[in-house]
C-alpha positions in Angstrom: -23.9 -3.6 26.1 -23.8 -5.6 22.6 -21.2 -5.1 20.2 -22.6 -2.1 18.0 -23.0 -0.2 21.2 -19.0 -1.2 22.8 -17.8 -0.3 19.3 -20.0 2.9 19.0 -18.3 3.8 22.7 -14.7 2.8 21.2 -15.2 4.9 18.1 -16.4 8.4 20.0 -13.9 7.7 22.1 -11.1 7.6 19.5 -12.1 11.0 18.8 -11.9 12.1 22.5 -8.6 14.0 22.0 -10.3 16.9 21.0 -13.3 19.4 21.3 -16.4 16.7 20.9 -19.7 16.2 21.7 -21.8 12.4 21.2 -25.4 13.8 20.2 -26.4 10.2 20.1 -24.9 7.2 20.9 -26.3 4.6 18.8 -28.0 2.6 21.1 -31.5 3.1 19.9 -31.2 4.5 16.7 -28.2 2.3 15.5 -26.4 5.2 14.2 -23.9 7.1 16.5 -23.7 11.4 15.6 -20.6 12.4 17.0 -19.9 16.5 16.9 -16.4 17.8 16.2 -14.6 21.1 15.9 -14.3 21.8 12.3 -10.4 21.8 12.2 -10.7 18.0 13.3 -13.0 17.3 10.2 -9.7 17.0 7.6 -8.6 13.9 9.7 -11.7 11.9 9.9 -11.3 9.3 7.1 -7.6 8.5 8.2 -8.8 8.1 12.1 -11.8 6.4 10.8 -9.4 3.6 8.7 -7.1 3.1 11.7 -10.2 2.4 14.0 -11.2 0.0 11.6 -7.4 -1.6 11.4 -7.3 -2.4 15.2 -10.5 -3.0 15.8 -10.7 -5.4 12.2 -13.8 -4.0 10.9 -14.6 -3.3 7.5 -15.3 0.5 6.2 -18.1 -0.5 3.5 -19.3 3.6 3.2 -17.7 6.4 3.6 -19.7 9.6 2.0 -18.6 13.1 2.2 -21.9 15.2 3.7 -22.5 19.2 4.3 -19.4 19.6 6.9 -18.7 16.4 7.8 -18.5 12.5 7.2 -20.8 9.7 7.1 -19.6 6.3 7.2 -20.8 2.5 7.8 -18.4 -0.2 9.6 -19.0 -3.7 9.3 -18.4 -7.4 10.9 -19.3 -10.2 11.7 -21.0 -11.9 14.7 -20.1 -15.2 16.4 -22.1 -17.5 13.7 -21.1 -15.2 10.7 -24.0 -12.8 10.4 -23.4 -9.3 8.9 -23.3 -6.5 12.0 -22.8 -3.0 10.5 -22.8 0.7 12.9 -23.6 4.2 11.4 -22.0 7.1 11.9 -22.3 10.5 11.2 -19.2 12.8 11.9 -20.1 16.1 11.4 -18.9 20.1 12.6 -22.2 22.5 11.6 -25.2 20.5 11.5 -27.3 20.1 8.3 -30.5 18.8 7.2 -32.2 19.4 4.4 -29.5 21.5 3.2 -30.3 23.9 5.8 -27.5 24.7 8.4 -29.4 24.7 12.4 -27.2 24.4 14.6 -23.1 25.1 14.3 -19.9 23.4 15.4 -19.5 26.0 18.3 -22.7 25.4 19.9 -22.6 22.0 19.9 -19.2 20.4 21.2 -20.0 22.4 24.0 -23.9 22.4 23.5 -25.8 25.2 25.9 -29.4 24.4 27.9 -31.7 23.6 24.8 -29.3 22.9 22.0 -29.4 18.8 22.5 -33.5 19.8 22.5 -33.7 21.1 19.7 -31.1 18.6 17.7 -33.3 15.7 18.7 -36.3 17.3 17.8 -35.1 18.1 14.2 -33.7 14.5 13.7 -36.9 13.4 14.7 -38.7 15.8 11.8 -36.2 14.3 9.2 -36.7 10.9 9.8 -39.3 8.8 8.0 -39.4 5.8 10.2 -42.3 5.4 12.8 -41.7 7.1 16.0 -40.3 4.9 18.4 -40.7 5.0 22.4 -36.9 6.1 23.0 -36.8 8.8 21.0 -40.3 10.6 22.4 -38.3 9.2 26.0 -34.7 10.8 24.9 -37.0 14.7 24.1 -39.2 14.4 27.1 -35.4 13.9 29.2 -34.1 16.7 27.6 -36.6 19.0 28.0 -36.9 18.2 31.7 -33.0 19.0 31.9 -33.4 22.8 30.7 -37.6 23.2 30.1 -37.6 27.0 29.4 -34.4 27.0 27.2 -35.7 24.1 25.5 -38.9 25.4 24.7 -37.3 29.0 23.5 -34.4 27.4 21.3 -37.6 25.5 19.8 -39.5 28.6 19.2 -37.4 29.8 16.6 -38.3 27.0 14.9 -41.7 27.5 14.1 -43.0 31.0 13.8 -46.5 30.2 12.8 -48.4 29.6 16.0 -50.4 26.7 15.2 -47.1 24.9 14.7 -45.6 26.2 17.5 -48.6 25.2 19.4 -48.2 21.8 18.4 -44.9 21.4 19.4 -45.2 22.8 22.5 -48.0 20.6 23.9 -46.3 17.8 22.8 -43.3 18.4 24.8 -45.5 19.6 27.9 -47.4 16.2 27.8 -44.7 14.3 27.0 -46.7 12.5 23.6 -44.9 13.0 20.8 -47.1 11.1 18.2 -48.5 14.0 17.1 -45.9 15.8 15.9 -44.3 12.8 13.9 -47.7 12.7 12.3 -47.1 16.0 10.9 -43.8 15.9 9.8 -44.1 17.0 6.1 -45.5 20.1 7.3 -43.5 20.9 10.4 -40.4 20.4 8.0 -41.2 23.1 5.9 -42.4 25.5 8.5 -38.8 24.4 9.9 -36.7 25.2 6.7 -38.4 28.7 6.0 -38.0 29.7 9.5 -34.0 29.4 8.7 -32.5 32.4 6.9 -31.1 31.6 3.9 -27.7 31.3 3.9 -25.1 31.2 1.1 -23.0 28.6 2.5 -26.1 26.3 2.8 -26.6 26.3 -0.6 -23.5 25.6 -1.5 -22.5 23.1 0.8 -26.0 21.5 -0.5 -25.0 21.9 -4.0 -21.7 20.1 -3.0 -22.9 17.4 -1.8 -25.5 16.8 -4.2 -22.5 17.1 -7.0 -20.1 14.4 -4.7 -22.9 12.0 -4.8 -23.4 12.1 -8.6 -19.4 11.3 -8.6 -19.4 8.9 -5.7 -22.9 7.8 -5.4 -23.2 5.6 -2.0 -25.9 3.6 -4.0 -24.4 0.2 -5.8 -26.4 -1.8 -8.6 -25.4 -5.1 -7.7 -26.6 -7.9 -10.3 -27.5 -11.9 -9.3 -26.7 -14.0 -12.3 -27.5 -17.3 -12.5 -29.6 -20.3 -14.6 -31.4 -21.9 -11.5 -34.4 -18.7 -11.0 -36.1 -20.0 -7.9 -31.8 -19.6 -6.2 -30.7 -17.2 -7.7 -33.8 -15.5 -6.2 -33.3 -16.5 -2.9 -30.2 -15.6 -2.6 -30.9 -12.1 -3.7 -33.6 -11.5 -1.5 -31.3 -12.7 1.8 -28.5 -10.4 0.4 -31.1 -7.4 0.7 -32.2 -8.0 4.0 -29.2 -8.9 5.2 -27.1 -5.8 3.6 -29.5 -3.4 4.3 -28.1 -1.1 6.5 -24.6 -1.2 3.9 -26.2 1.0 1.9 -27.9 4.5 3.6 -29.1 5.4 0.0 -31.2 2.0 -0.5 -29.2 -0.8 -2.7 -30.3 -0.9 -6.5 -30.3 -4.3 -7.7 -31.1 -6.5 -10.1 -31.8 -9.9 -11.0 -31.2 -11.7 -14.5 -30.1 -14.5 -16.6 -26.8 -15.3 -18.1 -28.0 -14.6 -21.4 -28.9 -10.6 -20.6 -26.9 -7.8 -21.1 -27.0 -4.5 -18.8 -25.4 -1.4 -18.8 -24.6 0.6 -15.8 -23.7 -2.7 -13.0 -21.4 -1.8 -10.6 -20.9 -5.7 -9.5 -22.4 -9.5 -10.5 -22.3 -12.4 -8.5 -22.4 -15.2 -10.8 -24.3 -18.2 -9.4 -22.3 -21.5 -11.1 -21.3 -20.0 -14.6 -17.0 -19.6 -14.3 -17.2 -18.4 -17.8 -19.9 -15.5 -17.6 -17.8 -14.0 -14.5 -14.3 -13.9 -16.5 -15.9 -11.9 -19.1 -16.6 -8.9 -16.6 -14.0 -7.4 -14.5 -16.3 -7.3 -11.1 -17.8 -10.3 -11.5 -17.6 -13.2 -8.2 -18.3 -16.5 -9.0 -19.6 -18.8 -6.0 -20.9 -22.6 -6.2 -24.3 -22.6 -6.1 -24.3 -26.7 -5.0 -23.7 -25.5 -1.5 -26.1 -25.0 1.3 -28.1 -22.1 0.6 -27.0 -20.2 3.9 -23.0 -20.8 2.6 -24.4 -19.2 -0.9 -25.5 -16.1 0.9 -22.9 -15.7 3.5 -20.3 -15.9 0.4 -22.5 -13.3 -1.6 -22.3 -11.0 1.2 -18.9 -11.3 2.2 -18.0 -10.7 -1.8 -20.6 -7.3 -1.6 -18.9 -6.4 1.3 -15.2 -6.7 0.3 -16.1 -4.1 -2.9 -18.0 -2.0 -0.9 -14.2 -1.7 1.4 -12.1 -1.6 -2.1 -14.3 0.9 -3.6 -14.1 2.9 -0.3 -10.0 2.9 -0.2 -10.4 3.4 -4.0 -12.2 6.8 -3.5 -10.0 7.7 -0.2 -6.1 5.8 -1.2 -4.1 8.6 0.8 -6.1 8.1 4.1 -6.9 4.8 4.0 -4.3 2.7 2.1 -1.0 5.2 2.7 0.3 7.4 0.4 1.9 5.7 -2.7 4.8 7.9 -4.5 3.8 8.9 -8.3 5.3 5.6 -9.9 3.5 3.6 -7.9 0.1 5.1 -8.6 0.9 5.5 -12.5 1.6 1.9 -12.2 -2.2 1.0 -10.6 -4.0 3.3 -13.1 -2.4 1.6 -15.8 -2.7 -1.6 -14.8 -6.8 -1.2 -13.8 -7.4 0.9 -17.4 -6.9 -2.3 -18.9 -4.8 -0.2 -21.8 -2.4 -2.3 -23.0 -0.2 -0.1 -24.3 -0.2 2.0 -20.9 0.4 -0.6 -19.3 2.9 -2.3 -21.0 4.9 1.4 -20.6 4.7 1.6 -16.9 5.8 -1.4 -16.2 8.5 -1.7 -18.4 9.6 1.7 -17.2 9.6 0.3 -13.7 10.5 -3.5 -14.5 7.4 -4.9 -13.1 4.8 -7.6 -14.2 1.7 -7.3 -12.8 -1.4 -9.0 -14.4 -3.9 -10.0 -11.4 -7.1 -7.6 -10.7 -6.1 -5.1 -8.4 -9.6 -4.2 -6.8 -8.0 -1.8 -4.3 -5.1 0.1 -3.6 -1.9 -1.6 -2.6 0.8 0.4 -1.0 4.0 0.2 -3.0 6.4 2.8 -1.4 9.4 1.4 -3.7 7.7 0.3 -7.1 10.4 -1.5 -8.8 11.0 -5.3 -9.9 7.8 -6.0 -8.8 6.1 -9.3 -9.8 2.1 -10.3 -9.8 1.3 -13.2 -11.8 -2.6 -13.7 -13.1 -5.0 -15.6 -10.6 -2.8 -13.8 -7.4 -5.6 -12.2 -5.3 -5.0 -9.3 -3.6 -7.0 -8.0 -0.3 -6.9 -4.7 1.5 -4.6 -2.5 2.5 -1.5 -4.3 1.3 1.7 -3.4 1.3 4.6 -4.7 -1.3 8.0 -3.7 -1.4 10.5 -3.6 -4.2 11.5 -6.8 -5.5 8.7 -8.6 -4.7 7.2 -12.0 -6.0 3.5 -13.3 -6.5 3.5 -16.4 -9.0 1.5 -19.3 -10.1 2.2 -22.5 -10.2 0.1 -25.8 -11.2 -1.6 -25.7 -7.8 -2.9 -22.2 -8.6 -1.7 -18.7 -7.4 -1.6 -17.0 -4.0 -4.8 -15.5 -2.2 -3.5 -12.1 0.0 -5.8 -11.5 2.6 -6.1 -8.0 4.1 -3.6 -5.7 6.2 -0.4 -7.9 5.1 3.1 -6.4 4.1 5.2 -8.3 1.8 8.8 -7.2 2.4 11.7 -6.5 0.1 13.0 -9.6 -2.2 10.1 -11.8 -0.8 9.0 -14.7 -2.8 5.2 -16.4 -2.9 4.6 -19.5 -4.7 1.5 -21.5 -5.6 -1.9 -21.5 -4.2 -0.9 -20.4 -0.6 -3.0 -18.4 1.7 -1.5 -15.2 4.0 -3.7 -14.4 7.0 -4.7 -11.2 7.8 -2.1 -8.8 9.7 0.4 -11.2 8.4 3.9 -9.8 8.0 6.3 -11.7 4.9 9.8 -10.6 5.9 12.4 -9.5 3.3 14.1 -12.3 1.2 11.5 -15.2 3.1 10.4 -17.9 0.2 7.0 -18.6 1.2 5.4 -22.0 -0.1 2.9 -23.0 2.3 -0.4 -21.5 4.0 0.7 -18.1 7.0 -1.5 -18.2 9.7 -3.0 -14.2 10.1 -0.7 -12.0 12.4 1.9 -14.4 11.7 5.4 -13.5 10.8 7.3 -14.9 8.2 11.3 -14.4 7.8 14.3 -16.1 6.4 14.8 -18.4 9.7 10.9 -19.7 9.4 7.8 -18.8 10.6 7.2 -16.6 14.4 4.2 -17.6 15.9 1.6 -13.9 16.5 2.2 -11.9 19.5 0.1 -12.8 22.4 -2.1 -9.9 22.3 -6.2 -9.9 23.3 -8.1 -9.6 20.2 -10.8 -6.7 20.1 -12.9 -9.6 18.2 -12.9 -11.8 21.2 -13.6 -9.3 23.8 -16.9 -8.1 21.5 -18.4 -11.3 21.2 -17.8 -12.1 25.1 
């Protein structure tokens, strides 16, 4: 078992509590479809980012679909590589904006029902056939053949497609039928009755992904062409599975301007990157695999921001009104508003704030420019993040920053690291590190889920 498939077991099981059924694991398809009772729907996204917390994966996608979630996770493997897992989290199932099969039937699926699911993914998918999934509809029709076959039949109600099908699944060749997929979709769609809920949940989700598209037009920015091209095309490859939708990016030089880019990595120009508020810079002069691998880790860390961006409540924590007045301002870059907030609430805060950051108690706080903020951070009243003539601090994800805590110069704190209340904090935290007035406590001796994936 490799890590996608250990974490794809972790994450059904996380959902085990309840009414579930796995339709697939994810061990061939690379994309686990987990069933859940409708009422347990409302509570995905909050499971989903606390999975991700103690397992310390990255949520880079997380896309409202007709009656349930879909959602990427991502990581790294023991040299660095980008890993990512799929997962659709669903109640009544949907495709093609046609409801065929409901919660009810399938968390606890009757003789025919796991038949006929894998026989409709396998319509709606456009990749080539593959050996496991003709194997995975052959099994299942041996489990139940006549149920099978009947659920199947409701499908099709023209007999020359119902012929096809059904010779396919008595000789066990299913090459046929994934040739005729265009046409054995539609027969599939008309033969559902048309539903008023369909439609709307269709609708819906056409409307969510106009608001939250899953897409992101990334642009590569840079003077040396033959690079900056490289680079771009490993990101691609590499990133792929990030984006469901297909990534829409674009290549150019310093000197162009474009509307409508959701994020530049700037290859050597400092200048060009301050001008634009999502804008990386990386050093081009390194190898070309440490250019990439900083790319995608940049990519990856605003595909997680613009995930707890679009969820804060389920992801991040629940900030009180102040606080969330207080990060609007700041990120409208409205001067005026801004200056308001914060005066009401005697903070200064003038770094980038690319994601939420939990501030239960949002008063006296202190950010000076350069600070850089990760993910899912939490500050307390009173707090301190300033520059010095070394630089300003870098925050990396899942730390809290207690009451009265102070955080000078260009000091790193390690993810899960925990800044006590009062501590004065002047030199680099190790991650799940704890640092309080008396000095630094060394992390707990617990067995990372890291190190028992890449075993």
């Amino acid at each position: 078992m490799d890590d996608r498939h250990y974490l794809a077991a972790a994450l059904a099981g996380a959902f085990a509590h309840g009414p579930h059924c796995v339709l697939d694991d994810g061990a061939e398809s690379g994309e686990l479809d987990l069933a859940l009772a409708p009422q347990a729907l409302a509570d995905v996204p909050r499971s989903l980012g606390a999975f991700c917390r103690e397992f310390d994966l990255q949520l880079v996608q997380l896309m409202a679909i007709e009656a349930g979630w879909r959602a990427v996770l991502a990581w790294s493997d023991d040299i660095g590589r980008p890993r990512f897992l799929a997962a659709e989290i669903h109640g009544d199932w949907y495709r093609g904006g046609m409801l065929f099969l409901r919660a009810k039937d399938l968390v606890d699926p009757q003789p025919g029902v796991r038949f006929v699911h894998a026989l409709v993914r396998l319509l709606w998918r456009s990749t080539p056939l593959r050996e496991a999934e003709g194997e995975l509809l052959n099994a299942l029709r041996e489990d139940a053949p006549r149920a099978a076959l009947e659920r199947a039949a409701r499908l099709f109600p023209r007999p020359q497609d119902w012929r096809l099908v059904s010779q396919a699944a008595r000789s066990g060749n299913w090459s046929q039928v994934a040739a005729m997929r265009p046409r054995l979709r539609a027969a599939a769609r008309r033969a559902q009755p048309y539903r008023l809920r369909s439609a709307a949940a269709w609708l819906g989700r056409l409307a969510l992904g106009a608001v939250r598209p899953a897409r992101a037009v990334i642009a590569f920015v840079g003077d040396d062409d033959a690079r900056r091209e490289a680079v771009h095309q490993a990101v691609v490859r590499d990133l792929a599975a990030a984006f469901p939708s297909g990534p829409a990016t674009m290549a150019y030089r310093p000197h162009d301007e474009h509307w409508g880019i959701d994020l530049r990595i700037v290859l050597g120009d400092p200048e060009h990157a301050a001008r634009y508020r999502n804008a990386i810079c990386i050093d081009p002069r390194q190898p070309l695999p440490g250019v990439v691998a900083a790319a995608e880790r940049a990519i990856l860390g605003w595909l997680e921001s613009r995930v707890e961006r679009r969820h804060p409540e389920a992801l991040v924590g629940r900030n009180p009104g102040a606080a969330r007045l207080l990060q609007w301002a700041v990120r409208s870059r409205l001067p005026f508003a801004a200056r308001i907030a914060q005066t009401l609430l005697n903070c200064d805060i003038e770094c980038e704030l690319d994601a939420p950051v939990l501030m239960p108690h949002p008063y006296g706080i202190v950010i000076e420019r350069g600070a850089r903020i990760g993910n899912r951070v939490t500050i307390y009243q009173q707090a301190s993040l300033a520059a010095d003539s070394s630089g300003a601090p870098t925050i990396e994800d899942n730390v809290v920053i207690g009451p009265g805590a102070r955080i000078t110069g260009a000091v790193r704190i390690g993810r899960n690291a925990t800044i006590g209340p009062n501590a004065v904090v002047a030199t680099d935290v190790p991650s799940h590190c704890t640092v309080g007035v008396a000095g630094l406590s060394p992390p707990p001796d617990v067995a990372r889920v890291r190190s028992v994936v890449n075993s």
